[in-house]
N, C-alpha and C positions, 0 to 999 in steps of 0.2 A: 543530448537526451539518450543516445545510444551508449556511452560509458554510465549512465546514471541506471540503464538498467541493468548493465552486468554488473555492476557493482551490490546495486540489490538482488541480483537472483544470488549472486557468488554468499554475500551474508544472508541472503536467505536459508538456504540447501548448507551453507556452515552452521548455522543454528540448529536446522532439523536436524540435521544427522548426528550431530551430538547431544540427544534430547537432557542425558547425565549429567554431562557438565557445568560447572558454574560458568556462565559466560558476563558475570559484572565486572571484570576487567577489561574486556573487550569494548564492550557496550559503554563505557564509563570513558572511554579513553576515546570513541566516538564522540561522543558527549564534550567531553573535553576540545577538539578539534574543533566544534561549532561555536563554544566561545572561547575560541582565540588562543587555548594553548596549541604544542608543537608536539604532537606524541611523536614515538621512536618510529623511523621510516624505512624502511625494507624490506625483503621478502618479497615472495609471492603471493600472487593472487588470494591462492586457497590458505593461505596461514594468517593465525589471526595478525601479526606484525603489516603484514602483505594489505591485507583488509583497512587496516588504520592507515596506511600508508595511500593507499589509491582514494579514500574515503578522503582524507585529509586534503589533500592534492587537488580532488576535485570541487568539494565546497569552496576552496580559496579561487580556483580558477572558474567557478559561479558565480560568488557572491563580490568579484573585485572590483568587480563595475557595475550592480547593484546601488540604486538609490538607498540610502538610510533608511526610509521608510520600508520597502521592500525587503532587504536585505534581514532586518528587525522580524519581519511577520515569515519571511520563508525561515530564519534561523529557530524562531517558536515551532511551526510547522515539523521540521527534523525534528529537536527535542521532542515532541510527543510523539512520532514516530518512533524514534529510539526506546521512549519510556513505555510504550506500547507491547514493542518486542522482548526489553527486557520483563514484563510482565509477561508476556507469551510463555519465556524460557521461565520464568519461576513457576508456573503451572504446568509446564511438561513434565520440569522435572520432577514436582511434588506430586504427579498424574491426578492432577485437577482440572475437570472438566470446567467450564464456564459458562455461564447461563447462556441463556437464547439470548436475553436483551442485551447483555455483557459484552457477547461472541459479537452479534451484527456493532455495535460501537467497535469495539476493539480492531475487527476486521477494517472497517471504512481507514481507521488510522495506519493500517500498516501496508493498506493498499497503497497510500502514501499517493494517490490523486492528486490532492493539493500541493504538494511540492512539484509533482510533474507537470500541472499548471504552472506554476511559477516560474516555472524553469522552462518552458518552450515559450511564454510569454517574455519573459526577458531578453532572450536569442533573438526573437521577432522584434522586439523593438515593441511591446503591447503591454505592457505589465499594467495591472489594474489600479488605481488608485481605492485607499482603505472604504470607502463611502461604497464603491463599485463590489469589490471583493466581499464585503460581509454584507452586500445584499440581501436579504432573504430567498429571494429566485436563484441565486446564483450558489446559495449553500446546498438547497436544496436540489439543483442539478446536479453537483459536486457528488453529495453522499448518494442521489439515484446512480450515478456513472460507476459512484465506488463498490455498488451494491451489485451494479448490472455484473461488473468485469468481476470483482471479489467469490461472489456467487458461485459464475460459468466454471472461475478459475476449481472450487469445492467441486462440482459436477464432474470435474475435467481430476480430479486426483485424489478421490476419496478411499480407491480400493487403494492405491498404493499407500496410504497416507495412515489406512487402517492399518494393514500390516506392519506397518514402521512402529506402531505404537503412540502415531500423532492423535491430540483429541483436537485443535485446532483447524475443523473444518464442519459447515454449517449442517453438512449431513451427517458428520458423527454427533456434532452436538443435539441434533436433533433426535438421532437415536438414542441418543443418552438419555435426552430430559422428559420422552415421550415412552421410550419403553418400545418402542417399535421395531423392523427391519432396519437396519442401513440401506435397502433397497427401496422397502415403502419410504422412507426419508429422504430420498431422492428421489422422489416422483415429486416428493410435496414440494423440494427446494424447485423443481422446473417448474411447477408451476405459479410459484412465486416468482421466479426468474422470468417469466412470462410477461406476471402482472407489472412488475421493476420495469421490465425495457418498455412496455407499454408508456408506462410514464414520465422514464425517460423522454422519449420521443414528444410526449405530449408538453412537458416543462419547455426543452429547444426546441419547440414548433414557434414558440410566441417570449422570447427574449425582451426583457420590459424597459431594455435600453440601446441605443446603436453603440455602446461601449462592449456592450454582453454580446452580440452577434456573435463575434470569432470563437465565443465561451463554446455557445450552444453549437455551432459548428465543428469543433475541438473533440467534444464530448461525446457527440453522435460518431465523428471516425474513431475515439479513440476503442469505445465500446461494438464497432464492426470491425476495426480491426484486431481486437482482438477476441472479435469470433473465430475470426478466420485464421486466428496463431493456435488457438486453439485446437482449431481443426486437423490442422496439418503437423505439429512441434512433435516430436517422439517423446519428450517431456515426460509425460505423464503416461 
């Protein structure tokens, strides 16, 4: 789990910072790696080669002992994550804001929750069966978790995010689409952020299966612990 997240912050902060650039070669050749080809391997970390190279390496060393079934639903999962970001980078670049309702979908996707499900369920030996996973309880803890952490994550780098020229955070969007402060727009996103973890909390109180338990236990640390990185990361 731990190389799956430097590998996303690394293509994340390579995405923002280059808001100019075309990045569909990069993103395409991820894309590529998920179904089955070989892109070119080396580099570092921070270079796009480096990024396809650690990216590639690591879905193969995921997905190689992956049930079929599994393997099929986390490799869809990536793809729209991929397709998510490269949608991200073509509205930086063309400084296209995204609606309200656009921004909370788009976010849930590149929060990329569901693959981090998938992926500490497979380590564990837990992985959901399809009947279990597309629950209705179980989506809808998913996208509250992705909303809770997604959210904090906006609260926790908006002023930096403004400067950079980023519009891809819920309190710029929200200042955008309202006409408002960036400041009053983050009063409003905590106290959305308030009403989210609330029900969070109230979805994993009462899991409607002993399959779901470890879900709803998963989702409650995953969303305090990253209170608490929050609090402390010089990140932002």
């Amino acid at each position: 789990m731990a190389s799956w997240l430097a590998v996303a912050f690394q293509l994340d902060d390579h995405l923002d910072t280059q808001p100019d650039i075309d990045h569909r070669s990069l993103l395409s050749g991820l894309a590529s790696a998920v179904s089955g080809s070989n892109p070119a391997r080396g580099g570092c970390l921070e270079t796009p080669s480096g990024l396809l190279s650690a990216f590639s390496d690591l879905y193969e060393m995921t997905t190689h002992s992956m049930a079929a079934p599994v393997r099929e639903r986390f490799a869809g999962q990536v793809q729209e994550y991929l397709q998510a970001l490269a949608t991200e980078c073509r509205q930086r670049r063309l400084r296209i804001v995204p609606s309200e309702r656009d921004y909370i979908r788009m976010r849930r996707t590149v929060g990329a929750v569901r693959e981090a499900a998938e992926v500490a369920d497979h380590f564990e030996g837990q992985s959901l069966p399809d009947h279990l996973f597309t629950h209705p309880w179980h989506q809808q803890l998913l996208d509250a978790a992705a909303d809770v952490v997604g959210w904090r994550n906006d609260l926790a780098s908006w002023h930096q995010e403004a400067t950079g020229g980023e519009v891809h955070n819920l309190v710029l969007v929200l200042a955008h689409t309202t006409g408002c402060s960036p400041e009053h727009a983050a009063d409003q996103v905590r106290q959305r952020l308030r009403r989210r973890a609330h029900q969070l909390e109230a979805l994993a109180s009462r899991p409607p299966h002993p399959g779901l338990a470890h879900r709803a236990a998963g989702m409650r640390q995953w969303a305090k612990g990253y209170r608490r990185w929050s609090a402390d990361t010089g990140r932002y």
